[in-house]
ZAZAPA-290404 format. One record per residue: residue number from 1; residue in one letter; x, y, z of N, C-alpha, C in turn. Coordinates in steps of 0.2 Angstrom, whole numbers, always signed. Each point is the difference from the previous one (the first is absolute). Example, Ala and Ser with C-alpha at 12.3 -4.5 7.8 and 13.67 -1.06 7.14 Angstrom:
SITE  num  residuo    n.x    n.y    n.z   ca.x   ca.y   ca.z    c.x    c.y    c.z
SITE    1        A    +66    -28    +39     -4     +6     +0     +4     +6     +0
SITE    2        S     -2     +5     -4     +4     +6     +1     -4     +5     +3
//
This chain:
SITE  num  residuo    n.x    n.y    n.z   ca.x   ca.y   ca.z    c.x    c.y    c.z
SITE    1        X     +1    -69   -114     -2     -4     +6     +3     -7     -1
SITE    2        X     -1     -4     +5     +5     -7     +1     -3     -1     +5
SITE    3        X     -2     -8     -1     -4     -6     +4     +7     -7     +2
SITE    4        X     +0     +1     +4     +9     -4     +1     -5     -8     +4
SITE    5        X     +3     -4     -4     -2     -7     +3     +5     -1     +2
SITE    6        X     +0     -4     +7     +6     -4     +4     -2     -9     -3
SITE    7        X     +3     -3     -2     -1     -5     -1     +5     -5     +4
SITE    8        X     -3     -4     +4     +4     -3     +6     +2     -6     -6
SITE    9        X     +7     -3     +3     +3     -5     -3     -5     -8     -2
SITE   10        X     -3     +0     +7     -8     -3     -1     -4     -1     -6
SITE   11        X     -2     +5     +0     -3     +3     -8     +3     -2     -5
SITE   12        X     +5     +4     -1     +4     -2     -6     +3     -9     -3
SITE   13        X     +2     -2     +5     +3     -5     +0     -3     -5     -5
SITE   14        X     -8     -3     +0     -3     -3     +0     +1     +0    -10
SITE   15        X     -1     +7     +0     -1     +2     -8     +6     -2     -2
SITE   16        X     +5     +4     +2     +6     +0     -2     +3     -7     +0
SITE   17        X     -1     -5     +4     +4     -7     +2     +7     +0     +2
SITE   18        X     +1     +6     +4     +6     +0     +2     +0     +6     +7
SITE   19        X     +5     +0     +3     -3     +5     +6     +5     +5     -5
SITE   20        X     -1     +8     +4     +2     +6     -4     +8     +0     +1
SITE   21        X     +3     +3     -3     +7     -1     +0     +5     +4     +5
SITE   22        X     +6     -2     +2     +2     +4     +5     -2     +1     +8
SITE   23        X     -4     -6     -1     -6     +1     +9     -2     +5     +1
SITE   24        X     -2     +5     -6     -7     +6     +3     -4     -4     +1
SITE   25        X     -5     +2     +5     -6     -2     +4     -6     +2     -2
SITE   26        X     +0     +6     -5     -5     +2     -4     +4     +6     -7
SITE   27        X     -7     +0     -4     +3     +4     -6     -5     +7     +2
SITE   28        X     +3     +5     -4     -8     +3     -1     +2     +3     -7
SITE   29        X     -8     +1     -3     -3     -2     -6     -4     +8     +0
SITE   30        X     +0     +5     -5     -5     +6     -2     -3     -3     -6
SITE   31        X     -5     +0     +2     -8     -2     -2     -3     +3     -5
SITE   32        X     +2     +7     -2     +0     +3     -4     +3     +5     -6
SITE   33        X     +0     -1     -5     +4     +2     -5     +3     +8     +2
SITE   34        X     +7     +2     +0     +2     +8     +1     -5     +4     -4
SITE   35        X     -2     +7     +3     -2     +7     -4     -7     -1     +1
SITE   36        X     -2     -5     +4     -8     +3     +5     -1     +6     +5
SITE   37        X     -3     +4     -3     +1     +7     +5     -7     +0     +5
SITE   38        X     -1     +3     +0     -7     +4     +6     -1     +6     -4
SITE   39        X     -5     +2     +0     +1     +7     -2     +0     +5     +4
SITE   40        X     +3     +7     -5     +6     +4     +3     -5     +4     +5
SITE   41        X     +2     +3     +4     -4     +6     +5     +4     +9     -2
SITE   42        X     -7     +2     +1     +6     +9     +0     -4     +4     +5
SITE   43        X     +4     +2     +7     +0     +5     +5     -1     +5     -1
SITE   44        X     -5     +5     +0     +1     +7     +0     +2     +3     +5
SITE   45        X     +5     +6     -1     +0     +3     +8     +1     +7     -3
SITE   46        X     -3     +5     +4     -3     +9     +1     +3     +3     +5
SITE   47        X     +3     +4     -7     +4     +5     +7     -3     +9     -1
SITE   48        X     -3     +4     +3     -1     +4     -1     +4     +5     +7
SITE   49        X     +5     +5     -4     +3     +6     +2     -2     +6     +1
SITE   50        X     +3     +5     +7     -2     +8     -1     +2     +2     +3
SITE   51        X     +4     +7     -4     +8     +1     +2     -4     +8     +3
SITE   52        X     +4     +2     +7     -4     +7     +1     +7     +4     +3
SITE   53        X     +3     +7     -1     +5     +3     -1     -2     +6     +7
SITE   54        X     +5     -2     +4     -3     +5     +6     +7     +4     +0
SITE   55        X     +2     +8     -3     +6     +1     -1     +5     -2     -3
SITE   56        X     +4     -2     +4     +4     -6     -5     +0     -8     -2
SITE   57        X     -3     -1     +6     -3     -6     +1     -6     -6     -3
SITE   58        X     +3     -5     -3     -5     -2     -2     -2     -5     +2
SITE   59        X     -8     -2     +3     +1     -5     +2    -11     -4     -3
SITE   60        X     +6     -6     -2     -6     -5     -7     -4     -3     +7
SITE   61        X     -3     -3     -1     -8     -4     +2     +1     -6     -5
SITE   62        X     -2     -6     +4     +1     -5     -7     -5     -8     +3
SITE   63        X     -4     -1     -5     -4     -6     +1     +2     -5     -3
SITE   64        X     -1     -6     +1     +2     -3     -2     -5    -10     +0
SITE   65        X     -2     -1     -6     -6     -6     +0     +6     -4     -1
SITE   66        X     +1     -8     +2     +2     -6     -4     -6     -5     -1
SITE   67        X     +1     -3     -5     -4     -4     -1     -6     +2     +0
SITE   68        X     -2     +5     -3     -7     +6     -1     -4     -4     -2
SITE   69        X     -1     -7     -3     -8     -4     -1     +0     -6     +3
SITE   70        X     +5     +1     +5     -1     -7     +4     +3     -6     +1
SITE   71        X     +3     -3     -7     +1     -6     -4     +3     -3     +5
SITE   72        X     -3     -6     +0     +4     -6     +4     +2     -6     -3
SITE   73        X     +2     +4     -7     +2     -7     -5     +7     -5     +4
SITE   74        X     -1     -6     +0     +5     -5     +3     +6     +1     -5
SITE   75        X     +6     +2     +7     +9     +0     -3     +3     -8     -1
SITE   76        X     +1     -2     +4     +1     -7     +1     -6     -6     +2
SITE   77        X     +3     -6     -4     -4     -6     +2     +3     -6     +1
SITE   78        X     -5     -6     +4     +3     -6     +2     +2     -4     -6
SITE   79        X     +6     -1     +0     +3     -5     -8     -3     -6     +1
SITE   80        X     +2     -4     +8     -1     -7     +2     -6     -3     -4
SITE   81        X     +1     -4     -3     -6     -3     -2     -1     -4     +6
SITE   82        X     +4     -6     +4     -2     -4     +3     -1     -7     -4
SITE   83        X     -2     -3     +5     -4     -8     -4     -6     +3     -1
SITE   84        X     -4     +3     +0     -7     +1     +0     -3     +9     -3
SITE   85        X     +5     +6     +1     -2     +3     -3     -2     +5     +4
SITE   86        X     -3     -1     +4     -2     +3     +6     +3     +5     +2
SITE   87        X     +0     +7     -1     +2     +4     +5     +6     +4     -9
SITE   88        X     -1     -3     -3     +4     +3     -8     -4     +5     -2
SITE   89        X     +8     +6     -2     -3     +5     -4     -8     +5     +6
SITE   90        X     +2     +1     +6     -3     +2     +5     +5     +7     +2
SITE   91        X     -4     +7     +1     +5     +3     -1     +4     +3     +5
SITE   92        X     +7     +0     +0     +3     +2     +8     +1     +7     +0
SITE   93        X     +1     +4     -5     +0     +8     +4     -5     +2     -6
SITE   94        X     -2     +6     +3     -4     +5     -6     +3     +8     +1
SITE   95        X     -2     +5     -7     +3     +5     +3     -6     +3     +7
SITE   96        X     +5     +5     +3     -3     +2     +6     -6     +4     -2
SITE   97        X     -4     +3     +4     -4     +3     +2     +1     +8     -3
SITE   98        X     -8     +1     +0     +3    +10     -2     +4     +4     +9
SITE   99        X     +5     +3     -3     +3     +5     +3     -1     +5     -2
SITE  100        X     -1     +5     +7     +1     +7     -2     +4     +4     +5
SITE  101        X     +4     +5     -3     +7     +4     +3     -4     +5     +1
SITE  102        X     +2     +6     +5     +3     +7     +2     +5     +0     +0
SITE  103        X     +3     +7     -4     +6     +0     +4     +1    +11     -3
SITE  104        X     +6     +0     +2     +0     +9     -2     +8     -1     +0
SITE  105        X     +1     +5     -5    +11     +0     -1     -2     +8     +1
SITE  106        X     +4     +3     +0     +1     +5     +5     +9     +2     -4
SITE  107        X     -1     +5     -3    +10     +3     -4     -1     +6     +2
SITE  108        X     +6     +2     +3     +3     +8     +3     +6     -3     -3
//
């Protein structure tokens, strides 16, 4: 996880007693020491097969769950810290929703 501070040249200057070097217009700053995680998520997904033999033919039946419990644990999040905070570490995707498949393979 990563909190990115934009610090405008404004801010800085004052501390530092000189404006930033190069003429960048601002710095930015991670607020956070490397190797803070979220914790981990585990997706279950179910497949259940059924193979039926008509002559030579074989043709499966197949089902199929994603995300069989649901989980909407958050993938991505807002880094921006801001000047204020607001709106940091709010999450932008999650994994999706349960899916479920039909489908049938059919070998001659």
């Amino acid at each position: 996880m990563r909190a990115l501070y934009v610090a405008t040249n404004a801010v800085i200057a004052p501390s530092l007693g000189r404006a930033l070097s190069g003429g960048a217009a601002n710095a930015t700053i991670d607020l956070l020491k490397p190797g803070i995680y979220f914790d981990p998520f585990t997706q279950i997904d179910f497949r259940a097969a059924k193979t039926f033999t008509v002559g030579s033919t074989q043709i499966q039946g197949l089902f199929d769950i994603y995300n069989l419990f649901n989980d909407n644990t958050p993938l991505n999040f807002q880094t921006a810290y801001g000047t204020s905070g607001v709106g940091w570490a709010q999450p932008t995707a999650a994994l999706p929703g349960r899916v479920l498949r039909f489908g049938v393979q059919v070998n001659f």
